[in-house]
C-alpha positions as CSV (number, residue, x, y, z in Angstrom):
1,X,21.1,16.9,19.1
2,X,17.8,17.5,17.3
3,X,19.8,20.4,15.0
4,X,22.7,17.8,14.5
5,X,19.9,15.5,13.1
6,X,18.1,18.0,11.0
7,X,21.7,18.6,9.1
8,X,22.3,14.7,8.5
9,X,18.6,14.9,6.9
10,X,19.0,17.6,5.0
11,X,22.6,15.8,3.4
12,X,20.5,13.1,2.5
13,X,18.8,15.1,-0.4
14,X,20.4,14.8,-3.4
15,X,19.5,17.7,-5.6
16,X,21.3,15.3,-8.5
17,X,18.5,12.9,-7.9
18,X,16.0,14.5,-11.4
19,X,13.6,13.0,-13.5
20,X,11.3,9.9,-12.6
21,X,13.2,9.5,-9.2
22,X,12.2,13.2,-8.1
23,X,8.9,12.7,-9.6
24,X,8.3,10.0,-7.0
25,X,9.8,11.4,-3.9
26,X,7.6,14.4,-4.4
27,X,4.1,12.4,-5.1
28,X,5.4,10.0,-2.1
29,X,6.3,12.4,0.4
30,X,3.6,14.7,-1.0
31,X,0.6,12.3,-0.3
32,X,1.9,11.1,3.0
33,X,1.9,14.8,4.1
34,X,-1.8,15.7,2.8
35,X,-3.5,12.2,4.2
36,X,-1.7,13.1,7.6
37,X,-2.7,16.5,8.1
38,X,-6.5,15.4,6.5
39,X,-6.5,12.3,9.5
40,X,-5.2,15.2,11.7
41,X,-8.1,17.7,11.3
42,X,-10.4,15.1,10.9
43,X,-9.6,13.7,14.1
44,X,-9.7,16.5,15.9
45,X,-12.8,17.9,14.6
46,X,-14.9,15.1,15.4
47,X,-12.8,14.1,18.7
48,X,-11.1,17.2,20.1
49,X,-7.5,17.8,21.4
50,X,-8.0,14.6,23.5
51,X,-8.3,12.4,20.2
52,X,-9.0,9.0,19.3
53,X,-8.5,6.1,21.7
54,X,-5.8,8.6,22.9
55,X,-4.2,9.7,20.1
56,X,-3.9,13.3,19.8
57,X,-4.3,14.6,16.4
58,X,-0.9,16.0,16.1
59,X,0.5,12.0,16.9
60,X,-1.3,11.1,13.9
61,X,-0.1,13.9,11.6
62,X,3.2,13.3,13.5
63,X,3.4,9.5,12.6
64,X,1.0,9.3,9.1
65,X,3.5,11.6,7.8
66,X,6.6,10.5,8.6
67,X,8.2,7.0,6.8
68,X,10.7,4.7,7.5
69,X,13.6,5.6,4.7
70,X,15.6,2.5,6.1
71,X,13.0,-0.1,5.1
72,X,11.8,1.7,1.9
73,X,15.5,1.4,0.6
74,X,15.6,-2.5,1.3
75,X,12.2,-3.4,0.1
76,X,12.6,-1.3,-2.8
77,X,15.7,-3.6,-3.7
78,X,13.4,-6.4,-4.3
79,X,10.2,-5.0,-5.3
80,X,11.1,-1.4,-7.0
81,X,13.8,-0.3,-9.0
82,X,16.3,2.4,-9.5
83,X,14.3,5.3,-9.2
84,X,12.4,4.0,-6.2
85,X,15.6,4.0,-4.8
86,X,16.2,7.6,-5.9
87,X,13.2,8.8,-4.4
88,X,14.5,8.5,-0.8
89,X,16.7,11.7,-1.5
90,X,13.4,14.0,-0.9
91,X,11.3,11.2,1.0
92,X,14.4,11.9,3.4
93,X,12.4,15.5,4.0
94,X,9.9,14.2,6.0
95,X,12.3,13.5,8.7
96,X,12.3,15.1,11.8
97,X,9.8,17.6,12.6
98,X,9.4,20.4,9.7
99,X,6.1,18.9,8.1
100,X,4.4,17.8,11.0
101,X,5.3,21.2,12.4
102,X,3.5,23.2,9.2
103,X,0.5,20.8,9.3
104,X,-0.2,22.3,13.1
105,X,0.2,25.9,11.8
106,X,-1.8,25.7,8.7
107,X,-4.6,23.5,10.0
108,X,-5.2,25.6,13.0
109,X,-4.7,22.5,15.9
110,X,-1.4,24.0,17.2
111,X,0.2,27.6,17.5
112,X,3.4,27.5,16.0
113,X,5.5,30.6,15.9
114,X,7.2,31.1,12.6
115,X,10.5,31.0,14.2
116,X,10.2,27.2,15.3
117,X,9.8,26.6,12.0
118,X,12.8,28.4,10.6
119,X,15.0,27.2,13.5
120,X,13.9,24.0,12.2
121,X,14.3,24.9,8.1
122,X,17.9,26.2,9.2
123,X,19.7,23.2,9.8
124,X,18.1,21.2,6.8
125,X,19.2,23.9,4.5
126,X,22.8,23.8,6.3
127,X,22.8,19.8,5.9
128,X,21.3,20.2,2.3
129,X,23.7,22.5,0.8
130,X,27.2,21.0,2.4
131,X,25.4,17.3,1.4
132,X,25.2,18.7,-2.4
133,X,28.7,19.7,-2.1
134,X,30.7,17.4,-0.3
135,X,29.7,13.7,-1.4
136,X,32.0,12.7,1.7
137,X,30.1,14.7,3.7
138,X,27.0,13.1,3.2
139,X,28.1,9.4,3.5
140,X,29.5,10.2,6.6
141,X,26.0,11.4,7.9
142,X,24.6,8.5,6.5
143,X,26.7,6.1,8.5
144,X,26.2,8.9,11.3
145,X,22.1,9.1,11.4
146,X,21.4,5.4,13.0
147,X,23.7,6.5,16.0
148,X,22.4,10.0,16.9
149,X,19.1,8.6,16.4
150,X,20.2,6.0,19.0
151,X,21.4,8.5,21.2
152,X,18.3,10.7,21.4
153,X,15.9,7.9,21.8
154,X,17.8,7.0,25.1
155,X,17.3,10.9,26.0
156,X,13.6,10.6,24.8
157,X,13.4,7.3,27.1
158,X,15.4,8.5,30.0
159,X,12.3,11.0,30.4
160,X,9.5,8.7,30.6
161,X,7.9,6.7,33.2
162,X,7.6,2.9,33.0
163,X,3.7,3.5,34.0
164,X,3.4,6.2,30.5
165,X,4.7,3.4,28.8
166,X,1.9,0.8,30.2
167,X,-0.8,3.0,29.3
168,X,0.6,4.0,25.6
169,X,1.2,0.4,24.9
170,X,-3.1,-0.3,23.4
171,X,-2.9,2.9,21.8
172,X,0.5,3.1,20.4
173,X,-0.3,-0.5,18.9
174,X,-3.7,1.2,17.4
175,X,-1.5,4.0,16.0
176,X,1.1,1.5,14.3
177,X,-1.9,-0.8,13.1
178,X,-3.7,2.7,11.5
179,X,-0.3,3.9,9.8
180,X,0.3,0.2,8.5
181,X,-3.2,0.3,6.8
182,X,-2.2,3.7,5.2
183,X,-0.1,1.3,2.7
184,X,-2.7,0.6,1.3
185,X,-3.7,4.0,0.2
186,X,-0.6,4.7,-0.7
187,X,-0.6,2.0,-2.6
188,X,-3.7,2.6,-4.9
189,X,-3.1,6.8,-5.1
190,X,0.5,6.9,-6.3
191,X,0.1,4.3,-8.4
192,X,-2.7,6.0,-10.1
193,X,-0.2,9.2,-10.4
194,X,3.1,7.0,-12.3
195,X,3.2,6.1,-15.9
196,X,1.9,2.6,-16.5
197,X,5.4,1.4,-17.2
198,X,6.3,2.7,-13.4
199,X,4.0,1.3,-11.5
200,X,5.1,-1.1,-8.9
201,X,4.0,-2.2,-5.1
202,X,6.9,0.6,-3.6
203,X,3.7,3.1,-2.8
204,X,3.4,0.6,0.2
205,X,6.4,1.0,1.2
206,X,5.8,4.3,2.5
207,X,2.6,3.1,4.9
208,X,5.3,3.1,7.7
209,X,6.1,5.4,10.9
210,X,9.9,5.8,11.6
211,X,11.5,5.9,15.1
212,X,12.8,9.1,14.5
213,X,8.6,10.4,14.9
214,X,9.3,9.8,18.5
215,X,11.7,13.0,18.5
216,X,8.7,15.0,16.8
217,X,6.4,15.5,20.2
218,X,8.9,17.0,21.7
219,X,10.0,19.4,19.0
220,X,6.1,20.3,19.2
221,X,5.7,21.1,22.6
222,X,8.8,23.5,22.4
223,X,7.1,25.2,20.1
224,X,3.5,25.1,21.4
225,X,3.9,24.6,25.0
226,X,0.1,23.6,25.3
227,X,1.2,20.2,24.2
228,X,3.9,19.6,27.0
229,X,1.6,17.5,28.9
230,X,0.7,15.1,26.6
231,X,5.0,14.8,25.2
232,X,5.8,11.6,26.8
233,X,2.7,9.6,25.7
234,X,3.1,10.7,22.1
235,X,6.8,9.8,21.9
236,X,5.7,6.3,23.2
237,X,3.1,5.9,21.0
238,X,5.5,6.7,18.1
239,X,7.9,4.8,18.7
240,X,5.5,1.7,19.1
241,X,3.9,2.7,15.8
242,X,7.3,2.6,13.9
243,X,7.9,-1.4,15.4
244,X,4.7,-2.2,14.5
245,X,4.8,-0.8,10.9
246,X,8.3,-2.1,10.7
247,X,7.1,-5.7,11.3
248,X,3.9,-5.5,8.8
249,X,4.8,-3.2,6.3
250,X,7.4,-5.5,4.0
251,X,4.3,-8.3,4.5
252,X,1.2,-5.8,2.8
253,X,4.1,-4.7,0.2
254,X,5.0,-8.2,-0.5
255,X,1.4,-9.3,-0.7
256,X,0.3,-6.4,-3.0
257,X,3.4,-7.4,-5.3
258,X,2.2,-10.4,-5.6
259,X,-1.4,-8.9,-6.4
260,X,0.0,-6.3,-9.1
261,X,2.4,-9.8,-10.6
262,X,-1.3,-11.5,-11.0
263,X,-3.2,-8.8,-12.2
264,X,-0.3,-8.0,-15.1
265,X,-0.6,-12.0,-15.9
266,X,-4.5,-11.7,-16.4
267,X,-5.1,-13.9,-13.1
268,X,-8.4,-11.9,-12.5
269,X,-9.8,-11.9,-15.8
270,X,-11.9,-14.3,-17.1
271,X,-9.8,-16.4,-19.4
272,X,-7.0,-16.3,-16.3
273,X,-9.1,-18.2,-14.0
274,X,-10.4,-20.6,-16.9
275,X,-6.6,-21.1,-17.0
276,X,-6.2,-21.7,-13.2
277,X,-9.0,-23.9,-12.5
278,X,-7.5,-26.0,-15.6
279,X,-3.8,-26.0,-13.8
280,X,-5.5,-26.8,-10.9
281,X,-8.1,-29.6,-12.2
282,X,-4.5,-31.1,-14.2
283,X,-2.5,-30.9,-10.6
284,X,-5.3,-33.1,-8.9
């Protein structure tokens, strides 16, 4: 199941996707990759394997670095445009397992052998190459990923004990509350990396953690059985992250739309709130 998902991931990068719209997906999925695997070591320096509040490191990297491509496509119909749509051909990469697999190896916090990883390259290459080819082919994955994803989260759930879910309720909730803030970041960095003319609120739209992350503890521990213990508490925590982030995330993108649409307008000069205070003096 988790190969069959890696191939529908892997057909949803469009290699015709060039220009501005690549530009993006790499800066996006680029800076949700390096601020995951810097909360990850940082975490686990200062707090060990046990983490914070219960969050392992690798459940951070494993949710910071993963987005909700879903909700990134329907917010950026209303606040992005067309090549914020493009970019969710390689924001579609952090998917599944493959990054927050390579953040454990080269950051030292998990021993991954370089086999999991090319198991795990194999099938995105397989989905990526027949996606490029056959247009078909990759619609019918699209319309395919929502029910395999459904189908392994009832494996995923059909695994865990109603008691693990009590206990990774608080700390789930802090996980989803920490990747929400991320937007934030996002926000503010890729901003400052797109041509003026570019710049929009869509960097938010990325401070999310999809339910797909919830597959990604498990991936881990089969290939670093060290982490088997800790599997079912991390897949809970993820998936309580990705309902949290997918309840506040269109609210902080929506609000820092409206902060960019005041800003452009001169709101936060000077002479802009001369011009408010007037409007709002005439009103009274």
């Amino acid at each position: 199941m988790m190969g069959f998902f890696l191939i529908i991931c892997g057909s949803m990068i469009n290699i015709k996707q060039v220009g501005m719209p690549l530009y993006k997906g790499v800066i996006m999925t680029g800076t949700k990759f390096v601020l995951g695997c810097i909360l990850g070591v940082v975490v686990g320096k200062v707090c060990g394997p046990a983490g914070f509040l219960g969050i392992a490191p690798f459940v951070l990297i494993a949710a910071i670095t993963n987005s909700n491509g879903s909700l990134y496509i329907s917010l950026s119909s209303q606040f992005g445009n067309a090549t914020d749509t493009g970019a969710i051909s390689i924001l579609s990469m952090n998917d599944g397992p493959f990054f927050t697999l390579v953040a454990l190896g080269a950051t030292g916090l998990a021993s991954i052998p370089i086999m999991s990883l090319v198991a795990v390259l194999v099938p995105l290459l397989i989905g990526f190459i027949w996606g490029n080819i056959d247009a078909g082919f990759r619609k019918a994955c699209k319309a395919a990923q929502p029910i395999v994803t459904f189908f392994m989260t009832i494996s995923i759930g059909a695994k865990s004990s109603v008691w693990t879910i009590v206990q990774a309720g608080v700390s789930g909730i802090v996980l989803g509350l920490i990747s929400a803030a991320t937007a934030f970041i996002f926000f503010f960095v890729i901003n400052l990396l797109l041509p003026k003319k570019e710049r929009n609120a869509m960097g938010a739209a990325i401070g999310t953690t999809a339910l797909n992350s919830a597959m990604t503890p498990a991936a881990v521990a089969e290939a670093d059985p060290s982490y088997a213990n800790v599997v079912d508490m991390a897949t809970v925590q993820c998936s309580t992250a990705s309902i949290i982030t997918l309840f506040l995330c269109p609210f902080i993108t929506a609000a820092l739309d409206n902060y960019m649409m005041k800003h452009q307008k001169g709101i936060y000069s000077p002479e802009g709130w001369a011009h408010e205070k007037a409007l709002a003096h005439a009103s009274k």
